[in-house]
SETIVEX-83813 format. One record per residue: residue in three letters; x, z, y of N, C-alpha, C, O, CB in turn. Coordinates in steps of 0.05 Angstrom, whole numbers, plus 5000, padded with zeros to 4 digits. Each point is the difference from the previous one (the first is absolute). Glycine has a CB too. Layout:
BEGIN
ALAXZYXZYXZYXZYXZY/...
//
This chain:
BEGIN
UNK467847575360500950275008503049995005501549914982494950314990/UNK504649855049502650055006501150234977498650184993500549685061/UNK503650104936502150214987498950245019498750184989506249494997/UNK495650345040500750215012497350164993500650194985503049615052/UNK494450194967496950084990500250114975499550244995498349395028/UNK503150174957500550114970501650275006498750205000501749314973/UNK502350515033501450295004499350195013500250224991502649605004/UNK496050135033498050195009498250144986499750245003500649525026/UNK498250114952498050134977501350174975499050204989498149385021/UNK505550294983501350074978501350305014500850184985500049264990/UNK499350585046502150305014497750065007500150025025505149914996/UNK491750144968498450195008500350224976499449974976497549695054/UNK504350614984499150154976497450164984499650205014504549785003/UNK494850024970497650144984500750325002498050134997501149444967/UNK501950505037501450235008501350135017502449975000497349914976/UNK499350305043501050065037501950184985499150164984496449865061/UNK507449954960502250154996501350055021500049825017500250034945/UNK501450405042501350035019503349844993500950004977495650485036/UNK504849405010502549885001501049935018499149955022500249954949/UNK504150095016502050115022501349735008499449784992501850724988/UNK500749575038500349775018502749924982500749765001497050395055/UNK503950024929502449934990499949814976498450004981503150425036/UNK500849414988500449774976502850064984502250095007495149515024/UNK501750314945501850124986502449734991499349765000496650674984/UNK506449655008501549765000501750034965501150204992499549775074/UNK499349864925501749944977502449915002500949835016495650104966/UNK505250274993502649995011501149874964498349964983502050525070/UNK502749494943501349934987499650144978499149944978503349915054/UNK498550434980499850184975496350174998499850204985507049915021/UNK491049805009497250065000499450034973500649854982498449925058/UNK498750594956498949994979497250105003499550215012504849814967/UNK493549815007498150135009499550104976500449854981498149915058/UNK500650494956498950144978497450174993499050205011505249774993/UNK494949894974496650174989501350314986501350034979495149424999/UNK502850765044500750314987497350074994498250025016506050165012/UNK495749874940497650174995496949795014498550115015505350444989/UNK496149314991497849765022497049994970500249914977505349595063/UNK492450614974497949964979497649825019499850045024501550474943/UNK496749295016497849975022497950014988500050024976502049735051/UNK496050264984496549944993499449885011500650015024497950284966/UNK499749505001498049825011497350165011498950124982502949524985/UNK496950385056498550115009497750074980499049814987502850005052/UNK497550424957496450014972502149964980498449914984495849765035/UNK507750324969501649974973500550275002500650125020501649414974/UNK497650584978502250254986501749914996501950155006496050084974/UNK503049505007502049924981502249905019499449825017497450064942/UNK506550255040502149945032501349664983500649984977502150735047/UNK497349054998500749854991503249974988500649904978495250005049/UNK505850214992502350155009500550314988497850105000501349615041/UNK502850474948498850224997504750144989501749984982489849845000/UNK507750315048503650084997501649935004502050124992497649974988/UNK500649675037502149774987502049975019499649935024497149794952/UNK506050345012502849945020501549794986500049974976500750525042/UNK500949315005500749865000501149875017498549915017499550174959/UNK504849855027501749825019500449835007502049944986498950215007/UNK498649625026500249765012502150085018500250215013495349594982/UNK506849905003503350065011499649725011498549834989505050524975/UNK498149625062500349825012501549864989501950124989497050075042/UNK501249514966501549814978500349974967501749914985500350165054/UNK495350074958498950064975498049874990497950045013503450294997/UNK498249474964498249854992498850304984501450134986500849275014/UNK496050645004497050174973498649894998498649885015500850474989/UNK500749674964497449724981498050254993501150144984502549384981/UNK494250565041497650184991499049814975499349775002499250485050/UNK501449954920497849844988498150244988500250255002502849264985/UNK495350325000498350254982496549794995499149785009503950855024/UNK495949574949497949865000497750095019499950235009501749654947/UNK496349915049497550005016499350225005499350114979499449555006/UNK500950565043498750304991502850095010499650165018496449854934/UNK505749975047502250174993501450135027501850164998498949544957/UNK498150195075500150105019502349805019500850035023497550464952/UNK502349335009502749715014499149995035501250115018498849444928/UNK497250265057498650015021500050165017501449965020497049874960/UNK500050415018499850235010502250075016500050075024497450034942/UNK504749885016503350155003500249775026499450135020503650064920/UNK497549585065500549835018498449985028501049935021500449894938/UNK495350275035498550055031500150265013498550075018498449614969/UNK505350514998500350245000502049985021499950105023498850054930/UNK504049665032502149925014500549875035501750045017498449924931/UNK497349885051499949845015498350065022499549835017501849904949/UNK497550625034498650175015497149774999498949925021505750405014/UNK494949624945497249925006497850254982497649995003504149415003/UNK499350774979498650254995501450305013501649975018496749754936/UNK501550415041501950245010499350194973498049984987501850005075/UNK502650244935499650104975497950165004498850035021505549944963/UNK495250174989498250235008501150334987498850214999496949375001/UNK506450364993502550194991502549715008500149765003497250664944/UNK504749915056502449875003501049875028498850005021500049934932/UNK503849965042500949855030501349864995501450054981498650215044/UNK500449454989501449784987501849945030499149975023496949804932/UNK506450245036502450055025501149725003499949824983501950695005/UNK499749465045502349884992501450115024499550065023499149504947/UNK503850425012503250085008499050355005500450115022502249335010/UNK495950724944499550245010498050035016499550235005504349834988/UNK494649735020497950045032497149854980499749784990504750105071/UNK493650414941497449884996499049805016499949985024499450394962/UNK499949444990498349725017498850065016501049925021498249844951/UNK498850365032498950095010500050095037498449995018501650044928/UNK502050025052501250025024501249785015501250065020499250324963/UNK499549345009500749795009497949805008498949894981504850234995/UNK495849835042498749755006498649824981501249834988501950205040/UNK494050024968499249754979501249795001501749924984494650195016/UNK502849815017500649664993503349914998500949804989494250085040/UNK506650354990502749945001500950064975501549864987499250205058/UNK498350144947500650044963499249754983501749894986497150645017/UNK498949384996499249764989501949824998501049974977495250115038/UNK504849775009502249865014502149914986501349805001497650435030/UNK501150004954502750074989500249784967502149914989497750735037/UNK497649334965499449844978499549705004499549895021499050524963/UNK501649504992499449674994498049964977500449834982504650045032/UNK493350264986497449994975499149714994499549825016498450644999/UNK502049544958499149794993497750064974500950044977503949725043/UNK492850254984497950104974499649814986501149795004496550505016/UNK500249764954499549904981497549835013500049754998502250604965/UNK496049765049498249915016499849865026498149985016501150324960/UNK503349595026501149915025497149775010497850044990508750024994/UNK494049725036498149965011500649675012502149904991496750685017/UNK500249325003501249705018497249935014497849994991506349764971/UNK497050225063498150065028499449744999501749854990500350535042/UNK495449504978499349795018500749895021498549895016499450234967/UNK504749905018502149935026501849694985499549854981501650815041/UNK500449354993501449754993503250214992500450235009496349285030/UNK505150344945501450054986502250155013501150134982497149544992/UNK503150375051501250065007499450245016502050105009499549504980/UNK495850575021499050125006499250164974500150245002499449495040/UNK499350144927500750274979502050164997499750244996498249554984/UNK505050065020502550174998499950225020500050244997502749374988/UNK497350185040501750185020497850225016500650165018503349414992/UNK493350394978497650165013500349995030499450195015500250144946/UNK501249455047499150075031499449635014499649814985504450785021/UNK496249395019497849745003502849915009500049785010493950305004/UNK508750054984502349875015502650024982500850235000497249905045/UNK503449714942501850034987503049835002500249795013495650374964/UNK505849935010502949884998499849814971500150094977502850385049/UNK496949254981500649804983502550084985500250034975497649645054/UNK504250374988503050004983500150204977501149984978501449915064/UNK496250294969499950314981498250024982499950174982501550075051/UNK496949554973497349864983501649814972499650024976496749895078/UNK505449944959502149764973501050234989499450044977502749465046/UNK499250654988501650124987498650174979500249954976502650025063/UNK495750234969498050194973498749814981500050074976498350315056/UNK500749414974498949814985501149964977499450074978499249765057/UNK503950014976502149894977500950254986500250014976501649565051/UNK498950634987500850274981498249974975500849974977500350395063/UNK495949664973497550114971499549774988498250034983498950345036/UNK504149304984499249894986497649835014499249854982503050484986/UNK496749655049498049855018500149805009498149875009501350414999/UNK503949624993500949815022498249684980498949835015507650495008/UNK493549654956498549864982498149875013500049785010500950494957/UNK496749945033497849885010499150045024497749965007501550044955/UNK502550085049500450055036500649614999498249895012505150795004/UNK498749154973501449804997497349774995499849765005505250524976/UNK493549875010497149764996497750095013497849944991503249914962/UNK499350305067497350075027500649825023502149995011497450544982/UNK498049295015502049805019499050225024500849905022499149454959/UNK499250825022499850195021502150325000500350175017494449564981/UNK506250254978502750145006498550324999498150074986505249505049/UNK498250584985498550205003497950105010499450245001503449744993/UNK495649785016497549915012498349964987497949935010503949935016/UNK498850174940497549934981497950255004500650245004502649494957/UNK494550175039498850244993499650054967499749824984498150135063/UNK502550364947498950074973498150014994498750155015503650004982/UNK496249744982498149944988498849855022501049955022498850414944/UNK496949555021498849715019497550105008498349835003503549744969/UNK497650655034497650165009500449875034498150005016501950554944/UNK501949375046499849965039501549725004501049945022499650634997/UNK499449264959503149874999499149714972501949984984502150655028/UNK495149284984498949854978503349874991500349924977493649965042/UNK508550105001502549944996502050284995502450005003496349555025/UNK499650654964501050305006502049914958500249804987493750655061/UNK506949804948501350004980500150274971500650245002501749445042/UNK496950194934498950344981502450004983500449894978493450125015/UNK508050185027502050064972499350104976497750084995504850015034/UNK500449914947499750014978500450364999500950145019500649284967/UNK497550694983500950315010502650025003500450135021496350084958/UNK505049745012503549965009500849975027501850115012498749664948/UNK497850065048500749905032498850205014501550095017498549424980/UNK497350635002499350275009501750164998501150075021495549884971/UNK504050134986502550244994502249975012501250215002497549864959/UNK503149655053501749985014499550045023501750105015499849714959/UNK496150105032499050065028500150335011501250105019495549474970/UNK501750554993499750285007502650215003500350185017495349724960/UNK506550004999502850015001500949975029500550195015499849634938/UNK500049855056500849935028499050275024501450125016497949294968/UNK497850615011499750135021501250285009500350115022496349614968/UNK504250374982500650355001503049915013501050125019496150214929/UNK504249485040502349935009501249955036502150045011496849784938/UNK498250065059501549885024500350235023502250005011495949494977/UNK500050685020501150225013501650204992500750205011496249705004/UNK503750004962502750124992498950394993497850105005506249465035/UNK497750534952499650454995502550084978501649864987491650215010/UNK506350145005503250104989499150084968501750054982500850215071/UNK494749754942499650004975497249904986497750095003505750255005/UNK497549444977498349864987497950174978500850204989502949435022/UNK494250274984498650064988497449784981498349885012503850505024/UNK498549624932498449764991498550214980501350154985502049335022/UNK494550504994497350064987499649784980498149855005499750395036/UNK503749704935498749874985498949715009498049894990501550574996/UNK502149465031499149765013500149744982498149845004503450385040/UNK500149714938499749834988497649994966499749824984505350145051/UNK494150264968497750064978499049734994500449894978498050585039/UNK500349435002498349844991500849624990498249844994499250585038/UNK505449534969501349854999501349954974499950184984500149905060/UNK501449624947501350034968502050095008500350065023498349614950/UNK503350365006502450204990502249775014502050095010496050214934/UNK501649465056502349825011500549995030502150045012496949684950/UNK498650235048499350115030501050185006501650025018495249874983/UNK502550274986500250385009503549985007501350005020494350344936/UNK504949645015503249955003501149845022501650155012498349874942/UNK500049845054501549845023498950085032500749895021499949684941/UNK497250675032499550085033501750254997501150095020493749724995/UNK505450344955501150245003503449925010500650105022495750154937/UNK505949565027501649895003500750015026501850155009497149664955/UNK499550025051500549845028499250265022500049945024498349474958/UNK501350745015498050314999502850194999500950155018493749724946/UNK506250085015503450215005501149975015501050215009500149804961/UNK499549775041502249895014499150095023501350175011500449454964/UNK495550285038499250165034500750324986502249995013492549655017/UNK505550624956500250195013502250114986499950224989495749815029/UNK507149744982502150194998500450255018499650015024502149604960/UNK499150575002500750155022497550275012500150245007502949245002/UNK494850304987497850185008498550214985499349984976500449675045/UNK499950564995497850204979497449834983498649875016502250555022/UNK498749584940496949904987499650214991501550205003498449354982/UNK497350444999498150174982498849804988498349925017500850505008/UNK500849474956498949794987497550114976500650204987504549535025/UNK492350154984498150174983500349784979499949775009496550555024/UNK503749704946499449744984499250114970501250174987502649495042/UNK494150214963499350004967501449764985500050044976495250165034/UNK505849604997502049894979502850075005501349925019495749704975/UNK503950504990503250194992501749745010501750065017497550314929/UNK500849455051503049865004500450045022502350005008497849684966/UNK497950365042501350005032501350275012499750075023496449594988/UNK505450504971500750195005502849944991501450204996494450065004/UNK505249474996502449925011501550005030502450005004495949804960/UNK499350205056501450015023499650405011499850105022498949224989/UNK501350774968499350275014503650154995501949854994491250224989/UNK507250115020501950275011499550164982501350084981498749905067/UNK497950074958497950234984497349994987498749815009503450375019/UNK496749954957497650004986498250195003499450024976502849784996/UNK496750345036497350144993497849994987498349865010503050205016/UNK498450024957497750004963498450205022500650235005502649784926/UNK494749835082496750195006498650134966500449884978497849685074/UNK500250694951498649944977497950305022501150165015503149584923/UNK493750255057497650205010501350055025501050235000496850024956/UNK502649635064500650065031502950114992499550244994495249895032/UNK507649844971502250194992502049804992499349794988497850624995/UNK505949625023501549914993501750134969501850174998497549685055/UNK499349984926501050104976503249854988501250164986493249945006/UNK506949665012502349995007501549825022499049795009500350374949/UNK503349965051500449825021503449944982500850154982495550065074/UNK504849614951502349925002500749634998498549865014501950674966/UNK501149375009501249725003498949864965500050094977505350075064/UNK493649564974498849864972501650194968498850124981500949265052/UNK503050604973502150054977500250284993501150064979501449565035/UNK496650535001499750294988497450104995499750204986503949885035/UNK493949754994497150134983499449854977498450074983499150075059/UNK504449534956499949964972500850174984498150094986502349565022/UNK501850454986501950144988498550264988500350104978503649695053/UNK494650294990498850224999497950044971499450204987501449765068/UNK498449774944497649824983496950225008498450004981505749764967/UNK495350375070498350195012497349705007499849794987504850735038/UNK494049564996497949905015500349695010498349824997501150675016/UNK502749504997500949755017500749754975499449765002503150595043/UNK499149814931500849904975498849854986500949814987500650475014/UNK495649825001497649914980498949845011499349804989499850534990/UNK500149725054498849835022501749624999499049785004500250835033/UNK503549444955501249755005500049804972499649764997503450495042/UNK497649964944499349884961497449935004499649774995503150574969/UNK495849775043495749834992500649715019499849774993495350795013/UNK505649545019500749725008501049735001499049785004500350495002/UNK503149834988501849804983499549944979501149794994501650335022/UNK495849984964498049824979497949895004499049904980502250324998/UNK497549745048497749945001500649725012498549805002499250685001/UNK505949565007500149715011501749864977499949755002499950375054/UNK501749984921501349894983497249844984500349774991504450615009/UNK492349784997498949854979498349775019499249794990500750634969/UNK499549655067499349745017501949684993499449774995499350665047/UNK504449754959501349725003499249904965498749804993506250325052/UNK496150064940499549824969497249825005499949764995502450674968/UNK495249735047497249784999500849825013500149794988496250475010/UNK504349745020501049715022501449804980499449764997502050545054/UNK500849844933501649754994498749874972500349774992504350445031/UNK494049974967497349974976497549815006498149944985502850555004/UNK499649435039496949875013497550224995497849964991503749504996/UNK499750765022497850185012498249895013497849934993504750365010/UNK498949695021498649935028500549715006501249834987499650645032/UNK497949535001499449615012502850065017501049825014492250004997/
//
Protein backbone atom coordinates (compact mmCIF):
# COMPACT_ATOMS: atom_id res chain seq x y z
CA UNK A 1 0.00 0.00 0.00
CA UNK A 2 1.30 3.33 -0.86
CA UNK A 3 1.56 6.19 2.25
CA UNK A 4 -0.54 8.24 0.04
CA UNK A 5 -3.62 5.55 0.20
CA UNK A 6 -3.00 5.29 4.00
CA UNK A 7 -3.80 9.31 4.33
CA UNK A 8 -6.47 9.30 1.91
CA UNK A 9 -8.31 6.82 4.33
CA UNK A 10 -7.08 8.49 7.46
CA UNK A 11 -8.75 12.21 6.08
CA UNK A 12 -12.08 10.32 5.62
CA UNK A 13 -14.39 11.83 7.99
CA UNK A 14 -17.21 9.64 9.92
CA UNK A 15 -18.87 12.68 10.31
CA UNK A 16 -20.32 15.14 7.32
CA UNK A 17 -19.46 18.56 8.92
CA UNK A 18 -19.77 21.73 7.48
CA UNK A 19 -16.15 23.70 6.87
CA UNK A 20 -14.53 26.71 6.17
CA UNK A 21 -11.95 27.52 3.88
CA UNK A 22 -9.94 29.69 6.57
CA UNK A 23 -6.66 28.57 8.21
CA UNK A 24 -5.76 29.54 11.25
CA UNK A 25 -2.18 30.64 12.15
CA UNK A 26 -0.19 30.54 15.46
CA UNK A 27 1.41 33.32 16.69
CA UNK A 28 4.09 34.21 19.45
CA UNK A 29 1.86 35.45 21.82
CA UNK A 30 -1.26 32.57 20.58
CA UNK A 31 -3.75 31.26 23.15
CA UNK A 32 -5.97 28.65 22.69
CA UNK A 33 -8.51 28.34 25.46
CA UNK A 34 -11.14 25.58 27.01
CA UNK A 35 -14.17 28.22 28.20
CA UNK A 36 -16.65 26.35 30.14
CA UNK A 37 -15.94 23.01 27.56
CA UNK A 38 -18.09 19.82 28.78
CA UNK A 39 -18.42 16.35 26.64
CA UNK A 40 -20.41 13.13 26.32
CA UNK A 41 -19.67 10.15 24.76
CA UNK A 42 -22.58 9.28 22.53
CA UNK A 43 -25.53 6.79 24.77
CA UNK A 44 -23.38 8.08 28.04
CA UNK A 45 -25.07 10.22 30.82
CA UNK A 46 -21.80 10.43 32.49
CA UNK A 47 -19.71 14.05 30.74
CA UNK A 48 -16.16 12.80 30.30
CA UNK A 49 -15.13 16.48 30.41
CA UNK A 50 -17.54 18.53 32.48
CA UNK A 51 -16.90 22.69 32.77
CA UNK A 52 -13.59 22.90 32.10
CA UNK A 53 -11.44 26.16 31.45
CA UNK A 54 -8.13 26.34 30.74
CA UNK A 55 -5.12 28.07 28.99
CA UNK A 56 -2.61 26.89 26.47
CA UNK A 57 0.14 29.86 25.65
CA UNK A 58 2.36 29.82 22.92
CA UNK A 59 5.97 28.89 24.25
CA UNK A 60 4.51 27.11 27.04
CA UNK A 61 5.39 23.54 28.30
CA UNK A 62 1.76 21.98 30.22
CA UNK A 63 2.33 18.77 32.03
CA UNK A 64 -1.60 17.37 32.49
CA UNK A 65 -1.67 14.76 35.16
CA UNK A 66 -4.33 12.96 37.12
CA UNK A 67 -5.56 9.56 37.47
CA UNK A 68 -7.21 7.02 34.83
CA UNK A 69 -11.02 8.38 34.23
CA UNK A 70 -10.10 11.71 35.00
CA UNK A 71 -10.76 13.16 31.47
CA UNK A 72 -6.52 13.81 30.43
CA UNK A 73 -7.42 12.05 26.96
CA UNK A 74 -10.59 13.35 26.25
CA UNK A 75 -9.21 16.93 27.09
CA UNK A 76 -6.52 16.33 24.19
CA UNK A 77 -9.02 14.82 21.18
CA UNK A 78 -11.09 17.71 22.27
CA UNK A 79 -8.03 19.87 21.55
CA UNK A 80 -6.98 18.43 18.55
CA UNK A 81 -10.76 18.76 16.99
CA UNK A 82 -10.98 15.07 16.81
CA UNK A 83 -14.32 15.34 19.10
CA UNK A 84 -16.21 18.65 19.23
CA UNK A 85 -17.70 19.81 22.53
CA UNK A 86 -21.05 19.27 23.43
CA UNK A 87 -21.20 22.41 25.80
CA UNK A 88 -18.89 25.11 25.61
CA UNK A 89 -16.22 26.57 23.07
CA UNK A 90 -12.65 26.01 22.82
CA UNK A 91 -10.93 29.24 21.19
CA UNK A 92 -7.89 30.40 19.80
CA UNK A 93 -6.66 33.86 19.89
CA UNK A 94 -10.52 34.53 20.89
CA UNK A 95 -11.84 32.70 17.32
CA UNK A 96 -13.97 29.48 17.72
CA UNK A 97 -12.25 26.37 16.28
CA UNK A 98 -14.73 25.78 14.75
CA UNK A 99 -14.68 28.25 12.36
CA UNK A 100 -11.35 27.29 11.01
CA UNK A 101 -10.51 24.77 8.61
CA UNK A 102 -10.28 21.13 9.87
CA UNK A 103 -7.50 19.94 8.78
CA UNK A 104 -5.65 23.47 8.65
CA UNK A 105 -6.49 23.60 12.36
CA UNK A 106 -5.16 20.07 12.82
CA UNK A 107 -1.91 21.32 11.04
CA UNK A 108 -1.23 23.28 13.60
CA UNK A 109 -0.15 20.14 15.98
CA UNK A 110 2.59 17.47 16.36
CA UNK A 111 0.65 14.52 18.24
CA UNK A 112 2.27 11.89 19.48
CA UNK A 113 -0.19 9.00 21.34
CA UNK A 114 0.13 6.31 23.69
CA UNK A 115 -1.18 4.02 21.03
CA UNK A 116 1.00 5.16 18.40
CA UNK A 117 1.57 2.65 15.54
CA UNK A 118 4.63 1.57 12.87
CA UNK A 119 3.54 0.88 9.31
CA UNK A 120 4.73 -1.91 7.06
CA UNK A 121 6.72 0.46 5.03
CA UNK A 122 10.32 0.74 5.19
CA UNK A 123 11.86 3.10 7.70
CA UNK A 124 12.03 6.26 6.20
CA UNK A 125 8.51 6.39 4.84
CA UNK A 126 7.20 5.64 8.78
CA UNK A 127 8.65 9.03 9.85
CA UNK A 128 8.04 11.05 7.06
CA UNK A 129 4.49 9.19 5.96
CA UNK A 130 4.94 9.77 2.50
CA UNK A 131 6.67 7.54 -0.40
CA UNK A 132 9.17 10.66 -0.89
CA UNK A 133 11.45 12.10 1.61
CA UNK A 134 14.48 14.39 2.67
CA UNK A 135 17.41 12.17 3.84
CA UNK A 136 19.13 15.27 5.35
CA UNK A 137 16.09 16.21 7.45
CA UNK A 138 15.76 12.47 7.96
CA UNK A 139 19.79 12.50 9.82
CA UNK A 140 18.92 15.24 11.30
CA UNK A 141 15.41 14.26 13.39
CA UNK A 142 16.92 10.95 13.82
CA UNK A 143 19.94 11.93 15.68
CA UNK A 144 17.79 14.60 17.59
CA UNK A 145 15.46 11.40 19.04
CA UNK A 146 18.23 9.26 19.40
CA UNK A 147 17.89 6.78 16.22
CA UNK A 148 21.00 7.60 14.55
CA UNK A 149 22.25 4.19 16.56
CA UNK A 150 20.46 1.78 14.88
CA UNK A 151 19.86 3.63 11.74
CA UNK A 152 24.13 2.98 12.00
CA UNK A 153 23.48 -0.97 11.92
CA UNK A 154 20.66 -1.20 8.93
CA UNK A 155 22.76 -2.04 5.94
CA UNK A 156 19.62 -0.68 4.09
CA UNK A 157 19.53 2.55 5.92
CA UNK A 158 16.28 4.05 5.41
CA UNK A 159 15.32 1.40 3.10
CA UNK A 160 14.85 -1.13 5.89
CA UNK A 161 11.67 -2.37 5.97
CA UNK A 162 9.83 -2.55 9.47
CA UNK A 163 9.08 -5.63 10.73
CA UNK A 164 9.52 -8.98 8.33
CA UNK A 165 5.88 -9.57 7.27
CA UNK A 166 7.22 -8.39 3.36
CA UNK A 167 10.97 -8.35 4.09
CA UNK A 168 12.51 -11.62 5.88
CA UNK A 169 15.67 -8.83 6.01
CA UNK A 170 12.91 -6.32 7.28
CA UNK A 171 13.71 -5.10 10.98
CA UNK A 172 11.45 -5.43 14.68
CA UNK A 173 12.31 -2.58 16.68
CA UNK A 174 12.72 -2.45 20.34
CA UNK A 175 9.71 -0.52 22.23
CA UNK A 176 12.18 2.44 22.73
CA UNK A 177 13.08 2.43 19.17
CA UNK A 178 9.22 2.55 18.34
CA UNK A 179 8.73 5.35 20.68
CA UNK A 180 11.56 7.27 18.92
CA UNK A 181 10.20 6.47 15.86
CA UNK A 182 6.71 7.73 16.45
CA UNK A 183 8.43 10.78 18.20
CA UNK A 184 10.51 11.30 14.74
CA UNK A 185 7.47 11.26 12.91
CA UNK A 186 5.34 14.03 14.76
CA UNK A 187 8.65 15.84 14.47
CA UNK A 188 9.50 15.87 10.91
CA UNK A 189 6.66 17.92 9.38
CA UNK A 190 7.31 19.98 11.93
CA UNK A 191 3.66 22.28 13.89
CA UNK A 192 3.68 25.02 16.24
CA UNK A 193 2.37 22.81 18.96
CA UNK A 194 3.34 19.57 20.16
CA UNK A 195 1.35 17.17 21.69
CA UNK A 196 2.43 13.71 23.77
CA UNK A 197 -0.30 11.40 25.06
CA UNK A 198 1.53 9.46 27.41
CA UNK A 199 3.75 8.13 24.86
CA UNK A 200 6.39 6.71 26.75
CA UNK A 201 3.88 4.51 29.13
CA UNK A 202 4.90 1.54 28.01
CA UNK A 203 8.71 1.81 28.31
CA UNK A 204 11.42 1.68 31.53
CA UNK A 205 11.99 4.73 33.54
CA UNK A 206 15.74 4.97 32.01
CA UNK A 207 14.49 4.99 28.49
CA UNK A 208 11.70 7.16 29.17
CA UNK A 209 14.20 9.52 30.63
CA UNK A 210 16.61 9.98 27.81
CA UNK A 211 13.66 10.33 25.07
CA UNK A 212 12.04 12.87 27.44
CA UNK A 213 15.64 14.67 27.71
CA UNK A 214 16.56 14.57 24.00
CA UNK A 215 12.64 15.49 23.63
CA UNK A 216 13.31 18.98 25.43
CA UNK A 217 15.73 20.12 23.46
CA UNK A 218 13.57 19.63 19.85
CA UNK A 219 10.81 21.96 21.48
CA UNK A 220 12.58 24.74 22.93
CA UNK A 221 10.68 27.39 22.47
CA UNK A 222 7.67 25.45 21.34
CA UNK A 223 4.06 25.22 22.60
CA UNK A 224 3.57 21.32 24.29
CA UNK A 225 0.75 19.75 26.30
CA UNK A 226 2.36 16.81 27.63
CA UNK A 227 -0.13 13.86 29.40
CA UNK A 228 1.93 11.77 31.66
CA UNK A 229 1.22 9.32 34.74
CA UNK A 230 4.85 9.21 35.96
CA UNK A 231 5.36 12.77 37.85
CA UNK A 232 9.00 13.22 37.11
CA UNK A 233 8.34 14.24 33.81
CA UNK A 234 6.83 17.31 34.83
CA UNK A 235 10.26 18.65 35.01
CA UNK A 236 10.10 19.81 31.56
CA UNK A 237 6.67 21.52 32.08
CA UNK A 238 5.88 25.56 32.75
CA UNK A 239 2.84 24.48 34.17
CA UNK A 240 0.70 21.73 35.80
CA UNK A 241 -2.86 20.84 35.63
CA UNK A 242 -4.26 18.18 38.49
CA UNK A 243 -7.36 16.58 36.15
CA UNK A 244 -9.72 14.98 38.70
CA UNK A 245 -13.74 13.98 37.34
CA UNK A 246 -13.30 15.87 33.90
CA UNK A 247 -12.21 19.29 35.74
CA UNK A 248 -9.26 21.11 36.45
CA UNK A 249 -8.82 20.81 40.26
CA UNK A 250 -5.26 22.41 40.49
CA UNK A 251 -3.15 24.26 38.14
CA UNK A 252 0.13 25.99 38.83
CA UNK A 253 4.18 25.19 38.80
CA UNK A 254 5.67 21.69 40.22
CA UNK A 255 6.81 24.20 43.34
CA UNK A 256 3.59 25.68 44.20
CA UNK A 257 1.05 22.58 43.93
CA UNK A 258 3.74 20.97 46.06
CA UNK A 259 3.62 23.56 48.54
CA UNK A 260 0.10 23.50 48.38
CA UNK A 261 0.41 19.69 49.72
CA UNK A 262 -3.50 19.46 48.03
CA UNK A 263 -4.11 16.69 45.08
CA UNK A 264 -0.99 16.97 42.99
CA UNK A 265 0.96 16.69 46.59
CA UNK A 266 -0.22 13.29 47.43
CA UNK A 267 -0.23 12.18 43.69
CA UNK A 268 3.79 12.80 43.76
CA UNK A 269 4.51 11.37 47.68
CA UNK A 270 2.64 7.70 46.64
CA UNK A 271 4.91 7.90 43.85
CA UNK A 272 7.98 8.71 44.98
CA UNK A 273 7.64 5.94 47.44
CA UNK A 274 6.75 3.47 45.22
CA UNK A 275 10.00 4.20 43.46
CA UNK A 276 12.17 4.76 46.74
CA UNK A 277 10.97 1.08 47.88
CA UNK A 278 11.56 -0.44 44.22
CA UNK A 279 15.09 0.90 44.47
CA UNK A 280 15.73 -0.52 48.21
CA UNK A 281 14.34 -4.23 46.62
CA UNK A 282 16.72 -3.88 43.75
CA UNK A 283 19.63 -3.16 45.92
CA UNK A 284 18.26 -6.11 48.45
CA UNK A 285 18.22 -8.57 45.32
CA UNK A 286 14.63 -8.11 44.88
CA UNK A 287 14.70 -8.49 41.41
CA UNK A 288 16.93 -10.41 38.76
Amino acid sequence: MKTQELINFFDETTVQEEDSNENPEFYEDSVIEFRDVSFRYPNSEYFAVRNLNLKIRAGEKLCIVGSNGSGKSTFIKLLLRLYTPTQGMILLDGVDIRKYNRKGYQRLFAPVFQDFVSYSMNLGMNIALSDTYDEKKLDRICKENGLDSMISHLPKKYETLLEKWFDSEGVDPSGGEEQRIAIARACYPGGDIFVLDEPTASIDPITEYDIYMRFNKIITGKCTVLITHRLPAVQLADKVAVFEDGQVKEYGTHVELYAKNGLYAEMFNKQAKFYREADVQKSLGGEE
